[in-house]
PDB file with one MODEL, atoms N, CA, C and O in Angstrom:
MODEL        1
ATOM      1  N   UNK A   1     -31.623   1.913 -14.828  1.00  0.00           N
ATOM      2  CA  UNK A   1     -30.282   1.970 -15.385  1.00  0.00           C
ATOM      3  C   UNK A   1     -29.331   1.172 -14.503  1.00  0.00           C
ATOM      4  O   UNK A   1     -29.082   1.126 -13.299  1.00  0.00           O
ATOM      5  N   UNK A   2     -29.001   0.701 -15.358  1.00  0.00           N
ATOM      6  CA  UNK A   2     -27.771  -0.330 -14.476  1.00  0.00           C
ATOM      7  C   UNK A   2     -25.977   0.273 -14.253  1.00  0.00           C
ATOM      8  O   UNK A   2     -25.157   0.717 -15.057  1.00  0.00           O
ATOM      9  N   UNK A   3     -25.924  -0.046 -12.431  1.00  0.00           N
ATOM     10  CA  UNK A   3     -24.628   0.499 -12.600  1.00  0.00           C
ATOM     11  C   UNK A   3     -23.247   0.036 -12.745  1.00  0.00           C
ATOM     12  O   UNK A   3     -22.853  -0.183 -11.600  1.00  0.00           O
ATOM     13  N   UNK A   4     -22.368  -0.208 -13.536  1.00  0.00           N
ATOM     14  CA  UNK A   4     -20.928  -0.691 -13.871  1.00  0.00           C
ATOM     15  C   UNK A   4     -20.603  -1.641 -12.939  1.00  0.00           C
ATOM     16  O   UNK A   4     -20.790  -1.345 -11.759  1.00  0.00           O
ATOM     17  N   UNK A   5     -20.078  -2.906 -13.258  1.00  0.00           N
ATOM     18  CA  UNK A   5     -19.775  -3.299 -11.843  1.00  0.00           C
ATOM     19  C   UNK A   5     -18.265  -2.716 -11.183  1.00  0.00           C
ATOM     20  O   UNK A   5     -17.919  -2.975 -10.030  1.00  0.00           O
ATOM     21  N   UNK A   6     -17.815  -2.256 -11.711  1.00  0.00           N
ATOM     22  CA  UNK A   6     -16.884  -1.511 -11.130  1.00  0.00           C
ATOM     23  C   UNK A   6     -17.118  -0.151 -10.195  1.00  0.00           C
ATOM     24  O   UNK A   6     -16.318   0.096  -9.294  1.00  0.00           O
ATOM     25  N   UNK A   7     -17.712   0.301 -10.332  1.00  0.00           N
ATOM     26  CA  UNK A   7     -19.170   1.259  -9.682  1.00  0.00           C
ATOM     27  C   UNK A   7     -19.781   0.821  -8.738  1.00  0.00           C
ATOM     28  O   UNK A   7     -19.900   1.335  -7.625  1.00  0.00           O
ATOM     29  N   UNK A   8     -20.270  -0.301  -9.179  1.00  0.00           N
ATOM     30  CA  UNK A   8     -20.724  -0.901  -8.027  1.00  0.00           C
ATOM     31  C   UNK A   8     -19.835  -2.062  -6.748  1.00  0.00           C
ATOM     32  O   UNK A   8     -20.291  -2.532  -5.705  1.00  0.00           O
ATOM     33  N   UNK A   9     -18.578  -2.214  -7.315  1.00  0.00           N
ATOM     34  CA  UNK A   9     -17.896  -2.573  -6.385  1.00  0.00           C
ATOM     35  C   UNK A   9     -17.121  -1.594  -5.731  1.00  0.00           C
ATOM     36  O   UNK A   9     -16.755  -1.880  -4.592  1.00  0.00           O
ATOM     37  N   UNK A  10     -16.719  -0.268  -6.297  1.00  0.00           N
ATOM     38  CA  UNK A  10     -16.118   0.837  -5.583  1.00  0.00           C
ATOM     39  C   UNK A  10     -17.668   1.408  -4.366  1.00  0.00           C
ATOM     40  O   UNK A  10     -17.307   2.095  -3.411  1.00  0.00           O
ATOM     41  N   UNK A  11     -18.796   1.189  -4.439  1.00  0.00           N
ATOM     42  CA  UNK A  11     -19.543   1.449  -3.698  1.00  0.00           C
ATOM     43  C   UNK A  11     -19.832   0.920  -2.415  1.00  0.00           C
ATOM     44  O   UNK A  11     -20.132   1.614  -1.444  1.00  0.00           O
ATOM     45  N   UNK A  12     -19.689  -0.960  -2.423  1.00  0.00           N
ATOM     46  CA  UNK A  12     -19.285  -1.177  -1.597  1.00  0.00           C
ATOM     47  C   UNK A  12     -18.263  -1.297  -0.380  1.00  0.00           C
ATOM     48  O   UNK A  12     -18.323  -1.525   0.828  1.00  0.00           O
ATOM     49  N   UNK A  13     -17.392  -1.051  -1.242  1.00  0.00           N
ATOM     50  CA  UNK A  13     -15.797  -0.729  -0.489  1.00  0.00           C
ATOM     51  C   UNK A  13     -16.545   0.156   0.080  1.00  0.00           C
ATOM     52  O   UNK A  13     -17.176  -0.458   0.940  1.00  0.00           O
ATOM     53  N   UNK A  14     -16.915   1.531   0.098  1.00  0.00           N
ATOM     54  CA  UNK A  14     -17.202   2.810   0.744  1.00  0.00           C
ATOM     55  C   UNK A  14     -18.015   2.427   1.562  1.00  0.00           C
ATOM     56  O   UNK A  14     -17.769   2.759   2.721  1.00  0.00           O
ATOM     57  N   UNK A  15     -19.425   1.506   1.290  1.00  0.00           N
ATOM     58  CA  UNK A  15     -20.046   1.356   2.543  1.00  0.00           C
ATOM     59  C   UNK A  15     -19.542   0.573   3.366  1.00  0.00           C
ATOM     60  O   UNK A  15     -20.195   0.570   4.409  1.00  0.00           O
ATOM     61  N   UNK A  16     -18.361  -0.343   3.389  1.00  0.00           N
ATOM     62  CA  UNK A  16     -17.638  -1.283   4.457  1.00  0.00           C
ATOM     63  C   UNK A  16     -16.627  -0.132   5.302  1.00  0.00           C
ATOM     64  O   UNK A  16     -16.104  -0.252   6.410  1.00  0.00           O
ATOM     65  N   UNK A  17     -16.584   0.780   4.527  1.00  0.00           N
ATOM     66  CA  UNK A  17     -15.189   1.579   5.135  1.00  0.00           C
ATOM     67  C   UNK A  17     -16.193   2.212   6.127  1.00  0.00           C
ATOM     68  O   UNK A  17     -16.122   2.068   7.347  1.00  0.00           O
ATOM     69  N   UNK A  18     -17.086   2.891   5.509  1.00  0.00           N
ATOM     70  CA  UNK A  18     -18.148   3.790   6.393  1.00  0.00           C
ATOM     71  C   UNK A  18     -18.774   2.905   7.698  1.00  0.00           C
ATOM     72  O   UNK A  18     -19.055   3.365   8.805  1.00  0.00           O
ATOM     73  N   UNK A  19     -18.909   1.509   7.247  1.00  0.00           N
ATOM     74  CA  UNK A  19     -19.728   0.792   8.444  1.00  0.00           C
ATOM     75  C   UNK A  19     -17.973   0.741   9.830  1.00  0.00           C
ATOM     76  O   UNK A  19     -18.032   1.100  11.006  1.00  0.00           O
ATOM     77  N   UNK A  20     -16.762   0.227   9.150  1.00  0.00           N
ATOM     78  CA  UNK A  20     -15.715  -0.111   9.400  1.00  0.00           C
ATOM     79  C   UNK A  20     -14.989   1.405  10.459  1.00  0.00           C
ATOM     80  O   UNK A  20     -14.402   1.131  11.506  1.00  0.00           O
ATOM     81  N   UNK A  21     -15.137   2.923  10.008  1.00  0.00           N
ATOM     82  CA  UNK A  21     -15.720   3.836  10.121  1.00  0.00           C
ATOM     83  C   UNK A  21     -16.517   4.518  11.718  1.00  0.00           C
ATOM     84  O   UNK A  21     -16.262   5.174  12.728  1.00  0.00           O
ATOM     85  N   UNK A  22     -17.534   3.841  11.062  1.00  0.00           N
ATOM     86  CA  UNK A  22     -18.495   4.172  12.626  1.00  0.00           C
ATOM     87  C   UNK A  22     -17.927   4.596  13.883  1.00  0.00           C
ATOM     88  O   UNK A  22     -16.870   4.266  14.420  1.00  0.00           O
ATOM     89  N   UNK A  23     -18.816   5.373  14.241  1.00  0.00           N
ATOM     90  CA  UNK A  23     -17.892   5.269  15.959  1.00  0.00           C
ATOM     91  C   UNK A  23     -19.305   5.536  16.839  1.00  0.00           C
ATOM     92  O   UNK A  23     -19.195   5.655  18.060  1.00  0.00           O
ATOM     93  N   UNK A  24     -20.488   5.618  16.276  1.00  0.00           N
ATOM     94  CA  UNK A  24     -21.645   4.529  16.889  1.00  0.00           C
ATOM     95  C   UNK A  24     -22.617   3.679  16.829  1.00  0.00           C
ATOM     96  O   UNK A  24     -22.620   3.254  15.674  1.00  0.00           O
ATOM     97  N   UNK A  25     -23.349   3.250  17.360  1.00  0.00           N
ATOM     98  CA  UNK A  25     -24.262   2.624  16.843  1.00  0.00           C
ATOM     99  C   UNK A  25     -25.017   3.461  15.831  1.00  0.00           C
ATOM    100  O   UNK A  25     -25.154   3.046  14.680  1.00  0.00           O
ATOM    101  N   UNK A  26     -25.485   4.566  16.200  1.00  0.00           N
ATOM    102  CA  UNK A  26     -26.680   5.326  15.587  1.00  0.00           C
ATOM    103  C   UNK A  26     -25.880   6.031  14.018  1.00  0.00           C
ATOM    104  O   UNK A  26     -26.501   6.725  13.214  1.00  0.00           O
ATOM    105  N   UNK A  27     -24.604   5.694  13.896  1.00  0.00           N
ATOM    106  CA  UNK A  27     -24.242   6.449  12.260  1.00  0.00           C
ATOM    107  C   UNK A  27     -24.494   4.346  11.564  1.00  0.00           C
ATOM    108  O   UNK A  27     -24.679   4.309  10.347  1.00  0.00           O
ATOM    109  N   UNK A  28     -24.490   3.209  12.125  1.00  0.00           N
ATOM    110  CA  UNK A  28     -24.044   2.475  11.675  1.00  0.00           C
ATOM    111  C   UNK A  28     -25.661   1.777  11.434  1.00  0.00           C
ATOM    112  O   UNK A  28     -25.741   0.976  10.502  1.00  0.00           O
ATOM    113  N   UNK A  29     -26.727   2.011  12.110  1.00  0.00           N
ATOM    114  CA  UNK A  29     -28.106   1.992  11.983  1.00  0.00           C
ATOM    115  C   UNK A  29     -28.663   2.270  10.875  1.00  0.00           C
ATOM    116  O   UNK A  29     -29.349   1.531  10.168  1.00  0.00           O
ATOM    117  N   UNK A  30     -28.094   4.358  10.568  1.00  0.00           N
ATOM    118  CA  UNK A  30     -28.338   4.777   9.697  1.00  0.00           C
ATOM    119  C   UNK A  30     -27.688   3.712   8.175  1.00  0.00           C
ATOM    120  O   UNK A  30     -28.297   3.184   7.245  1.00  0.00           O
ATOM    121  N   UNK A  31     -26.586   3.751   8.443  1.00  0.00           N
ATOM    122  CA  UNK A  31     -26.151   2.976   7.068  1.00  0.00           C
ATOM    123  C   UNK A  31     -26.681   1.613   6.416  1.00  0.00           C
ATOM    124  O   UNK A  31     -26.636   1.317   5.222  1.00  0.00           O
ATOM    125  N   UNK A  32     -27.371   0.582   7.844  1.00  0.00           N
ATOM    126  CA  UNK A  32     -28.253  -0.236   7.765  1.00  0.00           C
ATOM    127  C   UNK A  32     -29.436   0.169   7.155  1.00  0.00           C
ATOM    128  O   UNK A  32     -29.871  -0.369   6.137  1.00  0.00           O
ATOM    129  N   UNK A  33     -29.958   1.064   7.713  1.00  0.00           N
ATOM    130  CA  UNK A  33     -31.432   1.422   7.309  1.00  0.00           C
ATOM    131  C   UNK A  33     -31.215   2.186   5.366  1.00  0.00           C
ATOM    132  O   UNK A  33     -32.291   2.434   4.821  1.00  0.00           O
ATOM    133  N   UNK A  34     -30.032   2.458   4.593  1.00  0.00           N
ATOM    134  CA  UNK A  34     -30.175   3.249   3.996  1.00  0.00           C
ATOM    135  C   UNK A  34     -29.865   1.694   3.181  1.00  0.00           C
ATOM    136  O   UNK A  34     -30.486   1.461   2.145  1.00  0.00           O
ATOM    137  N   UNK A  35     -28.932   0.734   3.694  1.00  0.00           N
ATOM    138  CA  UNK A  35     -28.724  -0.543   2.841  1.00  0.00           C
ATOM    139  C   UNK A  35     -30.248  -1.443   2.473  1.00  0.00           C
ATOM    140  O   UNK A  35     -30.678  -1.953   1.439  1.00  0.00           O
ATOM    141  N   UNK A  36     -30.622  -1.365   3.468  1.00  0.00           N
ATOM    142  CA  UNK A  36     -32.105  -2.173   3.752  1.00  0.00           C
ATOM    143  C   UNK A  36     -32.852  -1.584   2.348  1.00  0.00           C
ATOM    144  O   UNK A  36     -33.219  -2.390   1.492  1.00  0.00           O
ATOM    145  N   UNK A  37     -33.076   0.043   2.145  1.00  0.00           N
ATOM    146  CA  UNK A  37     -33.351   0.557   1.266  1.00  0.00           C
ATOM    147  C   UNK A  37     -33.032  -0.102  -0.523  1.00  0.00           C
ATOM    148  O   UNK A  37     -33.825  -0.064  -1.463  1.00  0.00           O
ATOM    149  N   UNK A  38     -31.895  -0.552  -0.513  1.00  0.00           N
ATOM    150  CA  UNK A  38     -31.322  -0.914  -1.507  1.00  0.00           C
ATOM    151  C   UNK A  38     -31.482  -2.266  -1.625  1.00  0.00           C
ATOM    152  O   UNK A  38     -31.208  -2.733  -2.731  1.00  0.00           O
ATOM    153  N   UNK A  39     -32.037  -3.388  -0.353  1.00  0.00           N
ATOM    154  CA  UNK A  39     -32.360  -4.207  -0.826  1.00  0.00           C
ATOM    155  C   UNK A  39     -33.783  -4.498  -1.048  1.00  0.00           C
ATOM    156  O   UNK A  39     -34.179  -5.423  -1.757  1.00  0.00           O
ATOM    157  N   UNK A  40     -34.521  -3.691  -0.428  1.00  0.00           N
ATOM    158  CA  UNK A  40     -35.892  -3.786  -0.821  1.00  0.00           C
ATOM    159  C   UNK A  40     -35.738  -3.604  -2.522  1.00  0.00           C
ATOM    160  O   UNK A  40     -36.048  -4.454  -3.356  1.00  0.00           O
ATOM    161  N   UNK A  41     -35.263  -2.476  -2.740  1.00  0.00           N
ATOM    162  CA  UNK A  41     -35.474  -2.156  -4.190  1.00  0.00           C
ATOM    163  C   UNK A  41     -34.889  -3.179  -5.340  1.00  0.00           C
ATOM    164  O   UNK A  41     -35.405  -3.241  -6.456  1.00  0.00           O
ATOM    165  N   UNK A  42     -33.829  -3.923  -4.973  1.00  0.00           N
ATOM    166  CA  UNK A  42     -33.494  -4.794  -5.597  1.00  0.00           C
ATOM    167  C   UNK A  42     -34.138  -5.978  -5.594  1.00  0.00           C
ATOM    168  O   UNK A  42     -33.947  -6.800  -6.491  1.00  0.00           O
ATOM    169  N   UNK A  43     -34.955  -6.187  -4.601  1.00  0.00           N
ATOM    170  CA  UNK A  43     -35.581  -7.844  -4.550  1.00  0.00           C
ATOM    171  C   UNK A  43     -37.203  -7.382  -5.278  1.00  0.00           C
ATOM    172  O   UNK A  43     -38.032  -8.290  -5.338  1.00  0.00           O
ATOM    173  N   UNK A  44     -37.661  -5.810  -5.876  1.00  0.00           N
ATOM    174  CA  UNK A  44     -38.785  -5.211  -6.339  1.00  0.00           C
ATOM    175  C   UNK A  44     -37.965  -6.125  -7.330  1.00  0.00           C
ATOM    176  O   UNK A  44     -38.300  -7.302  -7.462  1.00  0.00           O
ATOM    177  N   UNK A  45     -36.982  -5.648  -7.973  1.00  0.00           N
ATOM    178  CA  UNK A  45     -36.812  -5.390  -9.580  1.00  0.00           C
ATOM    179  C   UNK A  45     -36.261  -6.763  -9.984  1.00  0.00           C
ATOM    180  O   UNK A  45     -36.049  -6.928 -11.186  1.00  0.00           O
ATOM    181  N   UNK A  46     -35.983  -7.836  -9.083  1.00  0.00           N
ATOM    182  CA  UNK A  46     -35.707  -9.113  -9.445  1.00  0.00           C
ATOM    183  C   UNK A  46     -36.504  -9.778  -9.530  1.00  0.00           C
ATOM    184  O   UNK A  46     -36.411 -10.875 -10.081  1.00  0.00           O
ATOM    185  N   UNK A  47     -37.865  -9.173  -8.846  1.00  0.00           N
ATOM    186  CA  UNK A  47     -39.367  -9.870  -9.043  1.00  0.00           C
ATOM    187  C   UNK A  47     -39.461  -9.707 -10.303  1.00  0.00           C
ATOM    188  O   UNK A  47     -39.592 -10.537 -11.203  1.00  0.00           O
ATOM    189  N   UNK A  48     -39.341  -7.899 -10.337  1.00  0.00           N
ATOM    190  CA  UNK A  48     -39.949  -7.600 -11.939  1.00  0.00           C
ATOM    191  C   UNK A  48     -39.237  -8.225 -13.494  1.00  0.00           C
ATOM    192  O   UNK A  48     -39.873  -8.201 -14.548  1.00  0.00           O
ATOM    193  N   UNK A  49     -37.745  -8.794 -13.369  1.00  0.00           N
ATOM    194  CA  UNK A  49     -37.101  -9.214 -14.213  1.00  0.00           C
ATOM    195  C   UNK A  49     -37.442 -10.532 -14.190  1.00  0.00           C
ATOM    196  O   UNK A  49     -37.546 -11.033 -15.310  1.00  0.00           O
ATOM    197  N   UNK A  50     -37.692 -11.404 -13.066  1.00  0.00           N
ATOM    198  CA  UNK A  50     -38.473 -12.898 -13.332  1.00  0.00           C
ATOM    199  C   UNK A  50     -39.681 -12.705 -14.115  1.00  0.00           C
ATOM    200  O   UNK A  50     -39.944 -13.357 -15.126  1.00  0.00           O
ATOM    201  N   UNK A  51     -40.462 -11.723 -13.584  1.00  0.00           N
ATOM    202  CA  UNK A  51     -41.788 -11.701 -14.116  1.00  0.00           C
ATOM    203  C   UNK A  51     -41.451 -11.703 -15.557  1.00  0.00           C
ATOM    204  O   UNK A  51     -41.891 -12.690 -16.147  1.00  0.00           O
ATOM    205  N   UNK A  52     -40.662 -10.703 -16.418  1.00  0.00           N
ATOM    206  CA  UNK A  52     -40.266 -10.243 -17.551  1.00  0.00           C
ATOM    207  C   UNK A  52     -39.709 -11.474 -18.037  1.00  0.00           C
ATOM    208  O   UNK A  52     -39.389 -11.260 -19.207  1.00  0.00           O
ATOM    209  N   UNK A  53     -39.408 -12.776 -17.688  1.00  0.00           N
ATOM    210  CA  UNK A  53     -38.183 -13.958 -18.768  1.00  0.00           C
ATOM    211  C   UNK A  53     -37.126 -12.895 -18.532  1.00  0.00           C
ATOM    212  O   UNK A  53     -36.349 -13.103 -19.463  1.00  0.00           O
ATOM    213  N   UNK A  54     -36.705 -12.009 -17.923  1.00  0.00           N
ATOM    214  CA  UNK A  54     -35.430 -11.470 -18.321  1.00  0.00           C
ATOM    215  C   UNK A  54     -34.191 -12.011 -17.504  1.00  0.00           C
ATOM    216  O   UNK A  54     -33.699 -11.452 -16.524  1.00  0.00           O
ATOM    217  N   UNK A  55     -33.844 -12.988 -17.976  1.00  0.00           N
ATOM    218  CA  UNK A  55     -33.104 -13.783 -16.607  1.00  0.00           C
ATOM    219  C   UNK A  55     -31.753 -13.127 -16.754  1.00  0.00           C
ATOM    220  O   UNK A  55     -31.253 -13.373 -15.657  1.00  0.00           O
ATOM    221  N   UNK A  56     -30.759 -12.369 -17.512  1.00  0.00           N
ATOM    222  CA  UNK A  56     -29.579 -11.588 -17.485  1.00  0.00           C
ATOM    223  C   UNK A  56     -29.590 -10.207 -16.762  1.00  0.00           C
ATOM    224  O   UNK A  56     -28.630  -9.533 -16.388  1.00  0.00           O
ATOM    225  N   UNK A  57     -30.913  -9.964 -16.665  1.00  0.00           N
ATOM    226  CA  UNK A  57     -30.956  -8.842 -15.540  1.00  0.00           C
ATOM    227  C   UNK A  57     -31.128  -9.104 -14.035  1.00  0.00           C
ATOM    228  O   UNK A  57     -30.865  -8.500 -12.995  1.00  0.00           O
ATOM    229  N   UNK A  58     -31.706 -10.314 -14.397  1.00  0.00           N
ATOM    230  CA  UNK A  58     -31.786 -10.848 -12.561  1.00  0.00           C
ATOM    231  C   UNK A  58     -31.201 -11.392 -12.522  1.00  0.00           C
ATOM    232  O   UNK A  58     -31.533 -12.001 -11.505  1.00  0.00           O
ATOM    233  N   UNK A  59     -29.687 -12.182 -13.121  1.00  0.00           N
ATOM    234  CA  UNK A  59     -28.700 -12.689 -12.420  1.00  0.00           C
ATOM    235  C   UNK A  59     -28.054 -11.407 -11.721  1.00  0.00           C
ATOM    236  O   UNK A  59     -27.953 -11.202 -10.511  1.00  0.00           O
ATOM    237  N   UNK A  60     -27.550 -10.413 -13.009  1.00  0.00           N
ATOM    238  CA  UNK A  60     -26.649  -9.401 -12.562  1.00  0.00           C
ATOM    239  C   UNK A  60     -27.279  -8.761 -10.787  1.00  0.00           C
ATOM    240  O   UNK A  60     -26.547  -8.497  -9.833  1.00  0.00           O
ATOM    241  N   UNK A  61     -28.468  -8.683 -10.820  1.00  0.00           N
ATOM    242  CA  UNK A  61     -29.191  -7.678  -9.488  1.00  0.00           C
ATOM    243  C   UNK A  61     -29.371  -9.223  -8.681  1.00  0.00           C
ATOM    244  O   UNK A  61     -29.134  -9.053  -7.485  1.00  0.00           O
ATOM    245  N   UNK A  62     -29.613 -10.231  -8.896  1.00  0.00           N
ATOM    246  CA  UNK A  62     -29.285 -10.718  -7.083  1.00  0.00           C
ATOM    247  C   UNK A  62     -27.627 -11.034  -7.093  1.00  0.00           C
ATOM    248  O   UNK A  62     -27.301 -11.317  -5.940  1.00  0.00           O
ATOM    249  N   UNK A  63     -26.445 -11.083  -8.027  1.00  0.00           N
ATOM    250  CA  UNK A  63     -25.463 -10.932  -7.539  1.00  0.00           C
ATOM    251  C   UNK A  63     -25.452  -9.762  -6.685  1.00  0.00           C
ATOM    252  O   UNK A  63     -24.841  -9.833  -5.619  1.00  0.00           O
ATOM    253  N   UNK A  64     -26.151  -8.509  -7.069  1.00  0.00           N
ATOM    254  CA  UNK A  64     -25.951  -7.228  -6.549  1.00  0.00           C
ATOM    255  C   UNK A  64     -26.079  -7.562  -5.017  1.00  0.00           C
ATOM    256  O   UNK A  64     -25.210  -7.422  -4.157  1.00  0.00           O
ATOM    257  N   UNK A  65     -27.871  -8.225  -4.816  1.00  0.00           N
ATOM    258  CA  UNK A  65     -27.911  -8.550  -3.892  1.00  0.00           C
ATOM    259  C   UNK A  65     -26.909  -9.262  -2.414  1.00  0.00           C
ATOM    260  O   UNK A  65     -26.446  -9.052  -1.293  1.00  0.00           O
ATOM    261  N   UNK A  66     -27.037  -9.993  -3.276  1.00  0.00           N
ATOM    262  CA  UNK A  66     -25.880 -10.960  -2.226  1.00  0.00           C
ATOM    263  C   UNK A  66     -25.120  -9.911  -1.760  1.00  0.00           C
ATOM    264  O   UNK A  66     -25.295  -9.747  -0.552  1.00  0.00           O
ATOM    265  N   UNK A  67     -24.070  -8.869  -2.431  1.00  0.00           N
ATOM    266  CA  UNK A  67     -23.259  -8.072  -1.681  1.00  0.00           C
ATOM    267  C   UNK A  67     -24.043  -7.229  -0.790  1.00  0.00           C
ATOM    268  O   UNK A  67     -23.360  -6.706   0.090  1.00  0.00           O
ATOM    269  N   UNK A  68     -25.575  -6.885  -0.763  1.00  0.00           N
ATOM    270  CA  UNK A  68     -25.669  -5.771   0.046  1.00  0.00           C
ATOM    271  C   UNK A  68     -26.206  -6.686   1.141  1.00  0.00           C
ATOM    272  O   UNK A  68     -26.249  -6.335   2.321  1.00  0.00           O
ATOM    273  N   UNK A  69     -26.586  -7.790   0.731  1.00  0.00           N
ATOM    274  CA  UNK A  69     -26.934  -9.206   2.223  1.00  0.00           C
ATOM    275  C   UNK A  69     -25.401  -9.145   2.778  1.00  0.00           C
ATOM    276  O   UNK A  69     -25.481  -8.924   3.987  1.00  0.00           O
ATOM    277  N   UNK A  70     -24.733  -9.198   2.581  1.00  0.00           N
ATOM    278  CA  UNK A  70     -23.490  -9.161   3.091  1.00  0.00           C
ATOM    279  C   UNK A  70     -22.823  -8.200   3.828  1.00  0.00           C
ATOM    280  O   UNK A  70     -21.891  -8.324   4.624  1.00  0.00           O
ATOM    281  N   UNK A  71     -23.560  -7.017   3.372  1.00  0.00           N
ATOM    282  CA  UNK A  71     -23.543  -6.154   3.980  1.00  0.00           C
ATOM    283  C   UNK A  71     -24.287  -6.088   5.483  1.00  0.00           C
ATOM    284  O   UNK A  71     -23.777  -6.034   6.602  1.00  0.00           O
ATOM    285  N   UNK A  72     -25.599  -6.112   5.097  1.00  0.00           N
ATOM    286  CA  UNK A  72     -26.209  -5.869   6.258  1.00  0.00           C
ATOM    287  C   UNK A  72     -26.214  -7.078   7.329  1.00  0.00           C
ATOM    288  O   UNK A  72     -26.713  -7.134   8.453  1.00  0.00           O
ATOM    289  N   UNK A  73     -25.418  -8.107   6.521  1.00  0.00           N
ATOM    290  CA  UNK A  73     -25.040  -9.308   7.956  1.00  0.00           C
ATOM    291  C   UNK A  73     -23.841  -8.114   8.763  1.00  0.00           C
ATOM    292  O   UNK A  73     -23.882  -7.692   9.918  1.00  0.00           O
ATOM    293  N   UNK A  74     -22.967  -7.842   7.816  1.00  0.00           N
ATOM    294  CA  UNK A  74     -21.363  -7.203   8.724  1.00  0.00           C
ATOM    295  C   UNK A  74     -22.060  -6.118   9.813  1.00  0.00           C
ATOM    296  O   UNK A  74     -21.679  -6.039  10.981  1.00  0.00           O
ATOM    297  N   UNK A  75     -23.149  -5.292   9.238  1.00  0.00           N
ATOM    298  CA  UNK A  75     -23.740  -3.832  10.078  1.00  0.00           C
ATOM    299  C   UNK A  75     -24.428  -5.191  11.422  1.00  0.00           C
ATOM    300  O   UNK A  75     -23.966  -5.161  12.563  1.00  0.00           O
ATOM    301  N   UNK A  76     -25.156  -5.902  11.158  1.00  0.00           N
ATOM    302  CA  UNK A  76     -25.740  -6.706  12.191  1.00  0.00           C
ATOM    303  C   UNK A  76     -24.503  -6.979  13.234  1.00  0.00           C
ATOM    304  O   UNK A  76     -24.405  -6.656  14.418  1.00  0.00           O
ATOM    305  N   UNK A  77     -23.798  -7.527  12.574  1.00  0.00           N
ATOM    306  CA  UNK A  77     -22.771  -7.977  13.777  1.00  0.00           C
ATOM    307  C   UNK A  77     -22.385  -6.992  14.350  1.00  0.00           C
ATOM    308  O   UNK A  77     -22.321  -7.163  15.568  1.00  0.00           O
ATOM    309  N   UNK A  78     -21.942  -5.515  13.831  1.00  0.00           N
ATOM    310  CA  UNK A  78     -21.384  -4.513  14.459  1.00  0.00           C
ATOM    311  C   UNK A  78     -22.202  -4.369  15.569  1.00  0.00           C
ATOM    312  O   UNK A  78     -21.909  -4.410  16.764  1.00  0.00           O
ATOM    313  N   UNK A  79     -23.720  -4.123  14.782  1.00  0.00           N
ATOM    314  CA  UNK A  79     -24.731  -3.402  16.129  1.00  0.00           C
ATOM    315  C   UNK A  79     -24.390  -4.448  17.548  1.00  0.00           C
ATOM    316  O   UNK A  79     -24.073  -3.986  18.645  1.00  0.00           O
ATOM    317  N   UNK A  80     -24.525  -5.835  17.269  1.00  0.00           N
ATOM    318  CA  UNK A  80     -24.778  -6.241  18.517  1.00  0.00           C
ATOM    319  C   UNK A  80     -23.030  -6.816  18.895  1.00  0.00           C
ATOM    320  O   UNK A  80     -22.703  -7.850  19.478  1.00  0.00           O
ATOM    321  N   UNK A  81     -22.392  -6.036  18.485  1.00  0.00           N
ATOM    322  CA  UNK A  81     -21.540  -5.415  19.380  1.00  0.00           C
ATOM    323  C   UNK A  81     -21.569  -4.461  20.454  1.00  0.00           C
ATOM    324  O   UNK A  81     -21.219  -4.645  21.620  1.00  0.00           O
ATOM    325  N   UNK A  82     -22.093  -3.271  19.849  1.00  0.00           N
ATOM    326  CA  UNK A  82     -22.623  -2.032  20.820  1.00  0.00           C
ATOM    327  C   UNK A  82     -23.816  -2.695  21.814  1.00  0.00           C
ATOM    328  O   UNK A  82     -24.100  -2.041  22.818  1.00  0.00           O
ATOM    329  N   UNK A  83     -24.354  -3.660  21.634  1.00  0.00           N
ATOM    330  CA  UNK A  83     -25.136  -4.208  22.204  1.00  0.00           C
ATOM    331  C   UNK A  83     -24.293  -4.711  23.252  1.00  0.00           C
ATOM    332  O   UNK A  83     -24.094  -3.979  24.221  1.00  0.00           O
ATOM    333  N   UNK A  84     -23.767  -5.853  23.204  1.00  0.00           N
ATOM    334  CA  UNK A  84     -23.441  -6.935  24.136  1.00  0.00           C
ATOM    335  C   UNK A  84     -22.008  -7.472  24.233  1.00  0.00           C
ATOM    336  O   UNK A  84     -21.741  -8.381  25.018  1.00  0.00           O
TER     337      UNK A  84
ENDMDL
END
């Protein structure tokens, strides 16, 4: 089921606020590791929509993508903040 993009842009706001948020490494890991989650599953189902000719479902899910790559670049930079 696909979610609204309005849904899905109020979702990201929340995970930027939450990464934005943080006050350590280890809540901002977690939010990495739960994003990572979401892109595995999205780069499953963009396989599975190439595989399918369904090319209007895999535009919409690697746009998705791109925002949660975007994401987990911003959590990267945070961490190696706490890093270095």
């Amino acid at each position: 089921m696909q979610v609204a993009m309005p849904e899905f842009f109020d979702e990201i706001l929340e995970v930027n606020e939450a990464i934005s948020d943080a006050d350590s490494p280890d809540v901002v890991a977690v939010i990495g590791a739960e994003n990572q989650t979401k892109i595995d599953n999205l780069v499953h189902r963009i396989s599975e929509a190439f595989r399918q000719s369904d090319h209007a479902v895999a535009k919409d899910l690697l746009l998705r993508l791109k925002y949660y790559s975007n994401v987990a670049e911003k959590i990267n930079n945070v961490l190696q903040k706490y890093v270095g």
